[in-house]
TORPALO-815143 format. One record per atom (N, C-alpha, C): residue in three letters; x, y, z. Coordinates in steps of 0.2 Angstrom, whole numbers, padded with zeros to 4 digits, always signed. Example, Ala and Ser with C-alpha at 12.3 -4.5 7.8 and 13.67 -1.06 7.14 Angstrom:
REM residues 2
ALA+0066-0028+0039/ALA+0062-0022+0039/ALA+0066-0016+0039/SER+0064-0011+0035/SER+0068-0005+0036/SER+0064+0000+0039/
//
This chain:
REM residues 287
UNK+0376+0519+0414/UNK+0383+0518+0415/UNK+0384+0511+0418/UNK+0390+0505+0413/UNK+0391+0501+0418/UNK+0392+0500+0420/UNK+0389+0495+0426/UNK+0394+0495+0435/UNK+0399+0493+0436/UNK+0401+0493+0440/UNK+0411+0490+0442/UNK+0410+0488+0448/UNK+0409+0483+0451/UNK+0410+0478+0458/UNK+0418+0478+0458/UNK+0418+0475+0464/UNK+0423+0474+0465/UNK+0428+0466+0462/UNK+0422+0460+0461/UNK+0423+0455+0457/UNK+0417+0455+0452/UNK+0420+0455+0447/UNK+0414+0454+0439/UNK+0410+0448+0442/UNK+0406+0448+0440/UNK+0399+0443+0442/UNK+0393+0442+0438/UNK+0387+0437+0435/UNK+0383+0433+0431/UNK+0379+0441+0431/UNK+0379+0443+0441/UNK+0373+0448+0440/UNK+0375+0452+0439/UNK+0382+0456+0440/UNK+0383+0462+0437/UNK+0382+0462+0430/UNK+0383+0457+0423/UNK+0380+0457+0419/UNK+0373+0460+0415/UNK+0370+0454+0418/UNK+0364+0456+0417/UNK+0359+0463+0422/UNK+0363+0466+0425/UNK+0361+0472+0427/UNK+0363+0475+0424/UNK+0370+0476+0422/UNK+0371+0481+0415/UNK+0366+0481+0408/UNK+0364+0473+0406/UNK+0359+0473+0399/UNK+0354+0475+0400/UNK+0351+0475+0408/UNK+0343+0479+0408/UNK+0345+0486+0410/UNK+0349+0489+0412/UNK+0351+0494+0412/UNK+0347+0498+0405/UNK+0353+0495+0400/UNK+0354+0498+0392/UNK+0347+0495+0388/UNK+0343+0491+0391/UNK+0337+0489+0386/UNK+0330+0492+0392/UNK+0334+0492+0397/UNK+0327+0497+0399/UNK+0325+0504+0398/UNK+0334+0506+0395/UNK+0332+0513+0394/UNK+0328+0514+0387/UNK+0331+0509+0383/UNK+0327+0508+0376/UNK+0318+0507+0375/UNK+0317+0502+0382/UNK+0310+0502+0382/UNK+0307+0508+0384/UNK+0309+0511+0389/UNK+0303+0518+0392/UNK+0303+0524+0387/UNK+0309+0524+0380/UNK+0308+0527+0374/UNK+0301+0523+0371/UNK+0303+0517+0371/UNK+0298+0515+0366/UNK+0291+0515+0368/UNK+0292+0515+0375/UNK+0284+0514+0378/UNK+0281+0521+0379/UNK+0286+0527+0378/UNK+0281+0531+0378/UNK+0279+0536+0370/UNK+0285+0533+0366/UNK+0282+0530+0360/UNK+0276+0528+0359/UNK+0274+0525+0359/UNK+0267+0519+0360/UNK+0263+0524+0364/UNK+0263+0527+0370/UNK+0258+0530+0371/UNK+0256+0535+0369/UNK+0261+0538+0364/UNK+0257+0544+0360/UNK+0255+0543+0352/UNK+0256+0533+0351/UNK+0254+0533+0345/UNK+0248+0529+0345/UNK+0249+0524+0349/UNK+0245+0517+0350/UNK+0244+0515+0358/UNK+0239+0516+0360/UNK+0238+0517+0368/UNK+0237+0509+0370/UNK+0233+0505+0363/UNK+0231+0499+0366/UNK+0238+0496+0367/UNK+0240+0493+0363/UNK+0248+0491+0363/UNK+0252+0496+0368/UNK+0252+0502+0369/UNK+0256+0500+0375/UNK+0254+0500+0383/UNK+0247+0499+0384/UNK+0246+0495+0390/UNK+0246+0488+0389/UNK+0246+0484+0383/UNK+0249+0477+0383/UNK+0256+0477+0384/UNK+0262+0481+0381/UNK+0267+0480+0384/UNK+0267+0485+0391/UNK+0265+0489+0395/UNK+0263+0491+0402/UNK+0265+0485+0407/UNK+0259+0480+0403/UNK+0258+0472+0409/UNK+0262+0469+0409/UNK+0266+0467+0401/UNK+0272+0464+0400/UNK+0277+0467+0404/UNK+0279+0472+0403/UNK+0282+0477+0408/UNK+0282+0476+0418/UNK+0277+0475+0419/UNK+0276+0473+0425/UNK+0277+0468+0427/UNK+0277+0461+0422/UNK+0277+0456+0425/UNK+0286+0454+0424/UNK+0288+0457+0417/UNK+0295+0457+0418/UNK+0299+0457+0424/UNK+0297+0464+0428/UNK+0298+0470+0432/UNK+0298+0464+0438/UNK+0293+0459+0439/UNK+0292+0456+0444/UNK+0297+0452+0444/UNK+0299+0448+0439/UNK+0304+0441+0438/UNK+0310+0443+0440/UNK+0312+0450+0437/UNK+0319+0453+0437/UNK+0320+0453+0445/UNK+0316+0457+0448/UNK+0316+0459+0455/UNK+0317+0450+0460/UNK+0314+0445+0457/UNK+0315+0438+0461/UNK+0319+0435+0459/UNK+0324+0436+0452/UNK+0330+0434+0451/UNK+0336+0437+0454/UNK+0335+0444+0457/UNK+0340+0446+0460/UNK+0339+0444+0468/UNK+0332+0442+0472/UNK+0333+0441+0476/UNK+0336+0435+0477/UNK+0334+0430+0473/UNK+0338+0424+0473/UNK+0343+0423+0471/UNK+0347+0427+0467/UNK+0354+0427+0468/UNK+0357+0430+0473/UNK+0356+0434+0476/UNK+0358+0436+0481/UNK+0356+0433+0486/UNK+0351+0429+0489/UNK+0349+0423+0493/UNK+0358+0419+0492/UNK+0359+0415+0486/UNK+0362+0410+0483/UNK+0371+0413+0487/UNK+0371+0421+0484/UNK+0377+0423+0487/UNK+0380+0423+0492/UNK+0372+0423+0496/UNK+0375+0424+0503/UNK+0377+0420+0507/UNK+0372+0411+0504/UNK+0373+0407+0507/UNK+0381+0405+0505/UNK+0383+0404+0499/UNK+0390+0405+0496/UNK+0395+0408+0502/UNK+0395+0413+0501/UNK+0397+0420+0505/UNK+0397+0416+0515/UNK+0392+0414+0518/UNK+0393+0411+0524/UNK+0399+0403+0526/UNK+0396+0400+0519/UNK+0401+0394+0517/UNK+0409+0395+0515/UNK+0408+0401+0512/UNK+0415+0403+0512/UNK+0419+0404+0517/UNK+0414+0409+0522/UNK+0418+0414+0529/UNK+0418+0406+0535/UNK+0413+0400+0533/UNK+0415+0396+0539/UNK+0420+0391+0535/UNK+0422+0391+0530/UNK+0428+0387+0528/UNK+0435+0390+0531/UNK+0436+0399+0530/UNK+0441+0403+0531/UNK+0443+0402+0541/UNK+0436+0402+0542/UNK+0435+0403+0552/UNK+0438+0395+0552/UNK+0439+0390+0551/UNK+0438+0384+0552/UNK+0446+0382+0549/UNK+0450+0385+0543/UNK+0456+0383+0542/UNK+0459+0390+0548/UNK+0457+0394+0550/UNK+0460+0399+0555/UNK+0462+0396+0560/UNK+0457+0393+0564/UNK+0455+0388+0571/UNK+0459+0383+0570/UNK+0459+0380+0565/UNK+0465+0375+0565/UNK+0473+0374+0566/UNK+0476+0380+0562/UNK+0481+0384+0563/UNK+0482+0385+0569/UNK+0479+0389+0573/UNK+0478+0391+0581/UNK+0478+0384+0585/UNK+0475+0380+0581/UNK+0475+0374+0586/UNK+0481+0369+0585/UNK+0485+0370+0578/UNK+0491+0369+0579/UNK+0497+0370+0579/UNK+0496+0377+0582/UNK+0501+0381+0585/UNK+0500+0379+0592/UNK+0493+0380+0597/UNK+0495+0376+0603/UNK+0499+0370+0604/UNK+0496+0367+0599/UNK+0501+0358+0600/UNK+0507+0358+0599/UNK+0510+0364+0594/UNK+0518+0365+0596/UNK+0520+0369+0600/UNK+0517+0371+0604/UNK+0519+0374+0609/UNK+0523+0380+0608/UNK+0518+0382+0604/UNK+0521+0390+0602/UNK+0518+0396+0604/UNK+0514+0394+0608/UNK+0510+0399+0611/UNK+0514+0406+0617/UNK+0518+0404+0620/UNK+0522+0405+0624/UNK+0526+0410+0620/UNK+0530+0407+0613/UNK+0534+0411+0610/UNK+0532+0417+0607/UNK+0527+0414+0604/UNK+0518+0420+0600/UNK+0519+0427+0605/UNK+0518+0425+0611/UNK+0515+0432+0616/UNK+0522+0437+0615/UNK+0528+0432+0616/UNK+0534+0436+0617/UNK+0535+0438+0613/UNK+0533+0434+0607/UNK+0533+0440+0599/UNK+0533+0447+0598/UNK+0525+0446+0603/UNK+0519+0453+0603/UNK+0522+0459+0608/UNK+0523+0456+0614/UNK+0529+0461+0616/UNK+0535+0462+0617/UNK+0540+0459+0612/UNK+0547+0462+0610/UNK+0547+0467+0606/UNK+0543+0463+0598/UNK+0542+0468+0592/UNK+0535+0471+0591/UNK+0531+0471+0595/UNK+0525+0477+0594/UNK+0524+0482+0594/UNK+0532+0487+0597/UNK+0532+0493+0597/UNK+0539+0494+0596/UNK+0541+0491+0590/UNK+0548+0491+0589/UNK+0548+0496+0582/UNK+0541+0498+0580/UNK+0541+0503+0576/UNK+0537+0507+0575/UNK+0536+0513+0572/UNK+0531+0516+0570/UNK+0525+0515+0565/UNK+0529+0512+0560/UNK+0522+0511+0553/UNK+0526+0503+0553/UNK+0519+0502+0549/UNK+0520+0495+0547/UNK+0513+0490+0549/UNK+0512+0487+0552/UNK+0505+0481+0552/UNK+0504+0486+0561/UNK+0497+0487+0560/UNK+0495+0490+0567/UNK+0488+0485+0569/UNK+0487+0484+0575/UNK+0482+0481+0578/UNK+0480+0484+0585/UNK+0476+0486+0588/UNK+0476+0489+0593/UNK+0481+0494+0597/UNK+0485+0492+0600/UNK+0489+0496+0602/UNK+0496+0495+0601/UNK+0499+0490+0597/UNK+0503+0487+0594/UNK+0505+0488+0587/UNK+0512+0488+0584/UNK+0515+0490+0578/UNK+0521+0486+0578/UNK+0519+0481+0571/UNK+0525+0475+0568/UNK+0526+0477+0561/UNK+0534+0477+0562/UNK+0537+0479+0554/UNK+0537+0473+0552/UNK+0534+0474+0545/UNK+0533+0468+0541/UNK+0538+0461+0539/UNK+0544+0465+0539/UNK+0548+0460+0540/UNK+0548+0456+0545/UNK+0546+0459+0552/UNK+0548+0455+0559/UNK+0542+0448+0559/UNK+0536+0451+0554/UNK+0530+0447+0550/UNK+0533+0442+0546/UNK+0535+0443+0541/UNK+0540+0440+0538/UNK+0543+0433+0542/UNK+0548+0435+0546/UNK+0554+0432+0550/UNK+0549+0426+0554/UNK+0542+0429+0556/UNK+0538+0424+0561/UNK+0535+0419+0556/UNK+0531+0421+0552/UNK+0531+0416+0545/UNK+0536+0410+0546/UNK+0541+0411+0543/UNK+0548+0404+0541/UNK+0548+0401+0550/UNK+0548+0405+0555/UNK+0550+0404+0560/UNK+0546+0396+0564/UNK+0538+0399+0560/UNK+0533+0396+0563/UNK+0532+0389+0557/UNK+0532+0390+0552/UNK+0535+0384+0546/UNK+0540+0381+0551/UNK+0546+0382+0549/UNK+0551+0377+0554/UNK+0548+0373+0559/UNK+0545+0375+0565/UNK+0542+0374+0568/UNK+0536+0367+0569/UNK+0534+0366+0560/UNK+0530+0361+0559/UNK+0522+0365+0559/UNK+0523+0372+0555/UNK+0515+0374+0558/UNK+0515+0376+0550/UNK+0509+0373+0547/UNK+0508+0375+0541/UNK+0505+0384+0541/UNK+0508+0388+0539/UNK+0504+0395+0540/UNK+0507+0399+0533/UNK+0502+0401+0529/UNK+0502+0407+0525/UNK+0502+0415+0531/UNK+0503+0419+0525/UNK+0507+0425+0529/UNK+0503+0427+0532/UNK+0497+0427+0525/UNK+0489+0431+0529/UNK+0486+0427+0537/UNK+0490+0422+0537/UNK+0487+0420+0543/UNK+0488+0423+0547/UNK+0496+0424+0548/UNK+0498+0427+0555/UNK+0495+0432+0557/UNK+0495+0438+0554/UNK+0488+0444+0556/UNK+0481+0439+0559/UNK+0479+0436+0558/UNK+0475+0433+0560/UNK+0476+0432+0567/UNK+0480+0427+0568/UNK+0484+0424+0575/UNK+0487+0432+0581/UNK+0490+0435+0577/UNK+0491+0440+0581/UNK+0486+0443+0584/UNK+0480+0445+0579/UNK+0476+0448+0583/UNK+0471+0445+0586/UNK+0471+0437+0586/UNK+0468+0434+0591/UNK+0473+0433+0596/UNK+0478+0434+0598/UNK+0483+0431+0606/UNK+0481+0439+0607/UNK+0483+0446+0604/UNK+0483+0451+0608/UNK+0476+0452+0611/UNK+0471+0452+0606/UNK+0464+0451+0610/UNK+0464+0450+0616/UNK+0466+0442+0615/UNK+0464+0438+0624/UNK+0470+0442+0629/UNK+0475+0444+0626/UNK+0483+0448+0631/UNK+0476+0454+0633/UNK+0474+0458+0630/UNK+0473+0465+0632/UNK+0466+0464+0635/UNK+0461+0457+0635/UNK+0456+0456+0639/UNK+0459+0453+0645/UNK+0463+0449+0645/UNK+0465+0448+0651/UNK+0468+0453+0657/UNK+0473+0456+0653/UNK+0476+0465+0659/UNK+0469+0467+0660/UNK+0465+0469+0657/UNK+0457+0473+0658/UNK+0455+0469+0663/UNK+0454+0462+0663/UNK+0449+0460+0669/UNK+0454+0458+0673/UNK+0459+0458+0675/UNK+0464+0454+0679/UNK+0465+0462+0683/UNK+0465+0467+0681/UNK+0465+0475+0682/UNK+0461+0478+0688/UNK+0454+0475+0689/UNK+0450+0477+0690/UNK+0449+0472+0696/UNK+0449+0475+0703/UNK+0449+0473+0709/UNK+0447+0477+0715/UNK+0443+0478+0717/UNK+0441+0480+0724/UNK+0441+0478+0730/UNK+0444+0471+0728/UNK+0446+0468+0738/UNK+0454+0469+0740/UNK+0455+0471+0745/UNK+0464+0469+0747/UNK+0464+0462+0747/UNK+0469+0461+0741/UNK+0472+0454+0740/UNK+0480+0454+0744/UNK+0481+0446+0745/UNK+0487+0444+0749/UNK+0494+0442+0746/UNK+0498+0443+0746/UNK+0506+0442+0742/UNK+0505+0437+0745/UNK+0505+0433+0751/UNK+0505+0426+0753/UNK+0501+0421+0750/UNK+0494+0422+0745/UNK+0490+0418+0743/UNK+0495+0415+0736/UNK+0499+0421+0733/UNK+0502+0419+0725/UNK+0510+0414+0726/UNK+0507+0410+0721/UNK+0514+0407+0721/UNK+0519+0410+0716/UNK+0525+0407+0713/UNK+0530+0409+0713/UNK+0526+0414+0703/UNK+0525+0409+0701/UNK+0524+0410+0694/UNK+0516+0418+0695/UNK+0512+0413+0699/UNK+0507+0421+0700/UNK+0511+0428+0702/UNK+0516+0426+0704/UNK+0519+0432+0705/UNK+0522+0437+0701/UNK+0524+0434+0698/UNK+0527+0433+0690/UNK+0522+0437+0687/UNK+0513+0434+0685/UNK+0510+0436+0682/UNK+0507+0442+0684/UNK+0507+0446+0692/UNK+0506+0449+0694/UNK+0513+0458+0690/UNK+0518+0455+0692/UNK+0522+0460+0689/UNK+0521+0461+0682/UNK+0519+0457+0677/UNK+0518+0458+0671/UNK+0511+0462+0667/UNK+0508+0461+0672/UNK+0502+0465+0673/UNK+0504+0472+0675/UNK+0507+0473+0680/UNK+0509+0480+0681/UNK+0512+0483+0678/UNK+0517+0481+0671/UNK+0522+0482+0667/UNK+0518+0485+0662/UNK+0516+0480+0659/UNK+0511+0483+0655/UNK+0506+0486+0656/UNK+0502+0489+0662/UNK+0501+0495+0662/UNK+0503+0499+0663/UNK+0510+0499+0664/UNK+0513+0507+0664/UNK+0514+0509+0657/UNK+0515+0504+0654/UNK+0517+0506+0646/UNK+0523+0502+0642/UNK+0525+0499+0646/UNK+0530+0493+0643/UNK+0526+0487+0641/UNK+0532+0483+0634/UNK+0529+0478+0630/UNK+0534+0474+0634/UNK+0528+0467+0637/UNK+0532+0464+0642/UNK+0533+0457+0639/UNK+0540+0454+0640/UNK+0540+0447+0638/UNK+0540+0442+0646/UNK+0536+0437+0645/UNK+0537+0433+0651/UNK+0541+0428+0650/UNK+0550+0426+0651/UNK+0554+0421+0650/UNK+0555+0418+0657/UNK+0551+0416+0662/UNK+0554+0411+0669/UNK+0551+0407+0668/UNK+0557+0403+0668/UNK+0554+0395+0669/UNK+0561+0391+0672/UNK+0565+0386+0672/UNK+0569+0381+0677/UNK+0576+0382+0672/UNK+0576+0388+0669/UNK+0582+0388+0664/UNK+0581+0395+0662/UNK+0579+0400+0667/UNK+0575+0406+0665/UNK+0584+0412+0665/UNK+0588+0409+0668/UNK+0596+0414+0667/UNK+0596+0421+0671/UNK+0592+0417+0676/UNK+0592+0422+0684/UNK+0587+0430+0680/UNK+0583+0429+0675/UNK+0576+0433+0674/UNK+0571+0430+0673/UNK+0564+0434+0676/UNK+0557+0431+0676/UNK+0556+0435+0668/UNK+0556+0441+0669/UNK+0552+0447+0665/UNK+0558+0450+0661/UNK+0555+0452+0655/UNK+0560+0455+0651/UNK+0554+0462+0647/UNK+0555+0469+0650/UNK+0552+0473+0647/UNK+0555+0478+0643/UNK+0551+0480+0636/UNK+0553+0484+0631/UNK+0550+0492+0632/UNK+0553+0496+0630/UNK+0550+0502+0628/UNK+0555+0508+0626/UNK+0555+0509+0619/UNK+0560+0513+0617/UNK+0565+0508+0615/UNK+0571+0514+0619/UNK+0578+0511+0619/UNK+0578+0507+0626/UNK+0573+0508+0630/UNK+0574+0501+0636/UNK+0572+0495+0635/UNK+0577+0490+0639/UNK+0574+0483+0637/UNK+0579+0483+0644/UNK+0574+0481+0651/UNK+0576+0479+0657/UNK+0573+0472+0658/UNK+0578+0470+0662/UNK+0577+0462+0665/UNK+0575+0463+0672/UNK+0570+0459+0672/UNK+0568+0459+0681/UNK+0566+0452+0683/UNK+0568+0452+0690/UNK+0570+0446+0693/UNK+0564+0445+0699/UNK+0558+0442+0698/UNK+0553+0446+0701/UNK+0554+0438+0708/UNK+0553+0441+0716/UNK+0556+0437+0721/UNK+0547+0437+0727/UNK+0546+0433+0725/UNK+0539+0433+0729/UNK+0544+0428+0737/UNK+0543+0432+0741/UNK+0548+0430+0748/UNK+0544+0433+0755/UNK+0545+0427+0760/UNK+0542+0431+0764/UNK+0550+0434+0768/UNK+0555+0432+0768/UNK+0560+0434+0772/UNK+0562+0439+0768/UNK+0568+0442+0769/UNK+0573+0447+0765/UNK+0576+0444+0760/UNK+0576+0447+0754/UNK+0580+0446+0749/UNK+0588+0446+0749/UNK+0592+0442+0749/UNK+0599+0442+0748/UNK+0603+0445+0741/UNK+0609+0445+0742/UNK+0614+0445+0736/UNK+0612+0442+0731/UNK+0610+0436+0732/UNK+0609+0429+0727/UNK+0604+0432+0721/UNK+0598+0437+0722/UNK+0593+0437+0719/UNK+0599+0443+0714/UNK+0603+0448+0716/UNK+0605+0455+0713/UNK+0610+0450+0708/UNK+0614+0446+0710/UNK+0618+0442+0706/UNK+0616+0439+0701/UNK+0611+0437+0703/UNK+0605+0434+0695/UNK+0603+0436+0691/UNK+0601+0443+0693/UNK+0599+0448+0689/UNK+0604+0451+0683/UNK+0609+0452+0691/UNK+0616+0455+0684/UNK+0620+0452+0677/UNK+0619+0445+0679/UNK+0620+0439+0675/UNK+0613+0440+0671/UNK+0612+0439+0671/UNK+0604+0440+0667/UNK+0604+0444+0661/UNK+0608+0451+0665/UNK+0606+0457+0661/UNK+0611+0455+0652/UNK+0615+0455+0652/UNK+0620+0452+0647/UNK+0618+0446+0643/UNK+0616+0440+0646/UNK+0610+0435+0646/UNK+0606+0439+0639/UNK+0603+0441+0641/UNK+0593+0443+0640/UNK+0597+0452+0634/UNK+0601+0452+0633/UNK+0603+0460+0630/UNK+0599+0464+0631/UNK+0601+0467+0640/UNK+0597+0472+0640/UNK+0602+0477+0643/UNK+0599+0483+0643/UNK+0602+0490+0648/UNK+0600+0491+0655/UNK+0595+0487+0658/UNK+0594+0487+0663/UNK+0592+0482+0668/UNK+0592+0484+0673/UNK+0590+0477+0679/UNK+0587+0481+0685/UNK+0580+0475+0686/UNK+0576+0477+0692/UNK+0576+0469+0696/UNK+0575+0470+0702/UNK+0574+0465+0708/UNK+0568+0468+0710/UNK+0560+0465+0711/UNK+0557+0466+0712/UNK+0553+0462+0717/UNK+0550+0462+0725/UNK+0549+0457+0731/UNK+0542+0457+0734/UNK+0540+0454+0736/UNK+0534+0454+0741/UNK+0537+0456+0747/UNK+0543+0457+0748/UNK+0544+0458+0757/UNK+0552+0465+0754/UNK+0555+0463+0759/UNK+0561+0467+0759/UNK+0568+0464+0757/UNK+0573+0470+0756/UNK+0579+0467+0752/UNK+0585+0467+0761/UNK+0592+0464+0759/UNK+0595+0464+0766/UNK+0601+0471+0764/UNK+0601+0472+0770/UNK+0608+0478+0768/UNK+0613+0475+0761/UNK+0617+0470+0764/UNK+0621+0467+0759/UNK+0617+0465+0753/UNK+0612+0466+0750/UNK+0610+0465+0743/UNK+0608+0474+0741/UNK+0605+0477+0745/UNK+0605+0484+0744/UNK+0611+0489+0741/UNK+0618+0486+0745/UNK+0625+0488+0743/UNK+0627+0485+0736/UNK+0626+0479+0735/UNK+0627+0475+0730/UNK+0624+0479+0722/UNK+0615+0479+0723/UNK+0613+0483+0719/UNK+0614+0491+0718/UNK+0618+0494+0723/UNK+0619+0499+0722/UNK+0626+0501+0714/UNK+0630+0494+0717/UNK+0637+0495+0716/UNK+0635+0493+0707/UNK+0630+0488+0706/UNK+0629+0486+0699/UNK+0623+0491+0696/UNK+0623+0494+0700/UNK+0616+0497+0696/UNK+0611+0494+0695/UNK+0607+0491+0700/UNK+0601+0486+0698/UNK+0596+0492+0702/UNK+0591+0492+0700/UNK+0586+0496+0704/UNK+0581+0491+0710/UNK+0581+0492+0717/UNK+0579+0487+0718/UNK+0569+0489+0721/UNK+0564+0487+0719/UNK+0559+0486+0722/UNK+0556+0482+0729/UNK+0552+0484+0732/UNK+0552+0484+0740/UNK+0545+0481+0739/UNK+0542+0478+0744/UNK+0534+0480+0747/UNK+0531+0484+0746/UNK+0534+0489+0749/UNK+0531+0495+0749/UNK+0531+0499+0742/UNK+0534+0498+0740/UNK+0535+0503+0732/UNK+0532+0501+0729/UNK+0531+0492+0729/UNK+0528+0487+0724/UNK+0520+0488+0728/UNK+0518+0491+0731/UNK+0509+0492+0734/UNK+0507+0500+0732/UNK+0512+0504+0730/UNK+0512+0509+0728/UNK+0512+0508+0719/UNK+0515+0507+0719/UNK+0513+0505+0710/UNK+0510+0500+0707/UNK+0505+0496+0710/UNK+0500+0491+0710/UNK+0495+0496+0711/UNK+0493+0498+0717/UNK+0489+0504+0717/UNK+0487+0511+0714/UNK+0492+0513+0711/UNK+0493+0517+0706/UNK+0491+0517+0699/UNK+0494+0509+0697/UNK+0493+0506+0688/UNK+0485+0502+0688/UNK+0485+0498+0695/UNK+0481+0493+0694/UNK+0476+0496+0696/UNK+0476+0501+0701/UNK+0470+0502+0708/UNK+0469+0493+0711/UNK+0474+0491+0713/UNK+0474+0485+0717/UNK+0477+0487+0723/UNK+0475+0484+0728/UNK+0480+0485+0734/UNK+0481+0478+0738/UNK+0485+0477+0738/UNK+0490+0474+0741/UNK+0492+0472+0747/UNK+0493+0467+0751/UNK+0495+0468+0758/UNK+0501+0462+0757/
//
């Protein structure tokens, strides 16, 4: 029967004609054994050496393919990594992450990678987005790039996770801090976007899950937190379109901001809440 690869090929050919001509011969050879014995141990040997040549044709085609085949996969690795390397240079690296946590659980079905799921279209939309942008990229690339930034995202929570010394809020600066809350985000189960920076609209963090999209206002301080930080947030929340607001601190809030979050509905995090749910998500503790 003849075969069917997945691409037609010189050797799927010629496997198919020894196929059909060697069933022809082991008729005729045992023909020849019950007529003419001398002839068919002459054709026996011819048989045998055939048999040899065919076997060293296959293996050097298959040598050939595979060197083919390696040249191929390092042209594909090598235009990927270039891509990647020129998505760093436009400084889309940042956007990329936020991609992966706004819309990576934005649906059910659709492109799946680890723990993440992108509607094709949102696939789509990133394509022209990253074109504009001055990044030459076909579609199939992006799958590529996605599941190399999610990689490095879900390597980094895994080792950044794992801690057995009490570490200090005093040693981090404003942005560590930042990437400490984002870390405990996502492991509670929210897709985290990280937005602070010098134009950040009084939000560090913006987390997704479901129908939530809360803004938080993360406050590495060693004093009390005031009004200033609940007002930011609230402004934020509108800002960033979300449905909620967190103020989250290394120290403690003042009565007047407590009051204030009360009356806006902001949820406020403490010290102590915040070494209680690092200890709980992270197994970090805190001081």
């Amino acid at each position: 029967m003849p075969r069917r690869y997945k691409q037609d090929s010189f050797l799927d050919l010629i496997l198919d004609i020894i196929e059909v001509v060697g069933t022809l011969l082991i008729f005729y050879m045992a023909l020849l054994y019950f007529t003419d014995k001398a002839k068919f141990w002459n054709w026996f040997i011819y048989g045998i050496i055939i048999i040899i040549a065919i076997i060293g044709f296959i293996l050097l085609n298959k040598h050939f393919n595979k060197v083919k085949e390696k040249k191929k996969e390092e042209r594909f690795l090598e235009r990927k990594f270039k891509i990647l390397k020129d998505i760093k240079n436009s400084n889309q690296m940042e956007y990329l992450n936020n991609f992966i946590s706004r819309f990576g659980s934005e649906t059910k079905r659709g492109w799946k990678y680890r723990n993440y799921i992108f509607d094709p279209n949102r696939l789509d939309d990133l394509q022209q987005i990253l074109i504009k942008n001055g990044v030459d990229i076909e579609f199939d690339d992006i799958t590529f790039i996605l599941e190399y930034l999610i990689d490095q995202k879900e390597q980094k929570v895994t080792a950044e996770s794992i801690s057995e010394k009490p570490q200090l809020f005093t040693n981090l600066s404003g942005t560590d801090f930042e990437r400490l809350i984002y870390r405990l985000f996502e492991s509670i189960g929210y897709k985290v976007e990280h937005i602070g920076h010098s134009k950040d609209q009084g939000g560090d963090l913006v987390i997704n899950r479901g129908l939530e999209r809360i803004v938080i206002q993360a406050k590495k301080y060693i004093g009390n937190v005031g009004n200033k930080a609940v007002q930011e947030v609230v402004a934020a929340r509108n800002h960033y379109n979300c449905n909620g607001t967190i103020v989250i601190t290394s120290s403690n809030f003042t009565q007047e901001a407590m009051a204030l979050a009360k009356t806006n509905n902001v949820r406020l995090i403490n010290k102590a809440e915040l070494q209680k749910l690092l200890f709980s998500y992270l197994k970090e503790h805190w001081v």
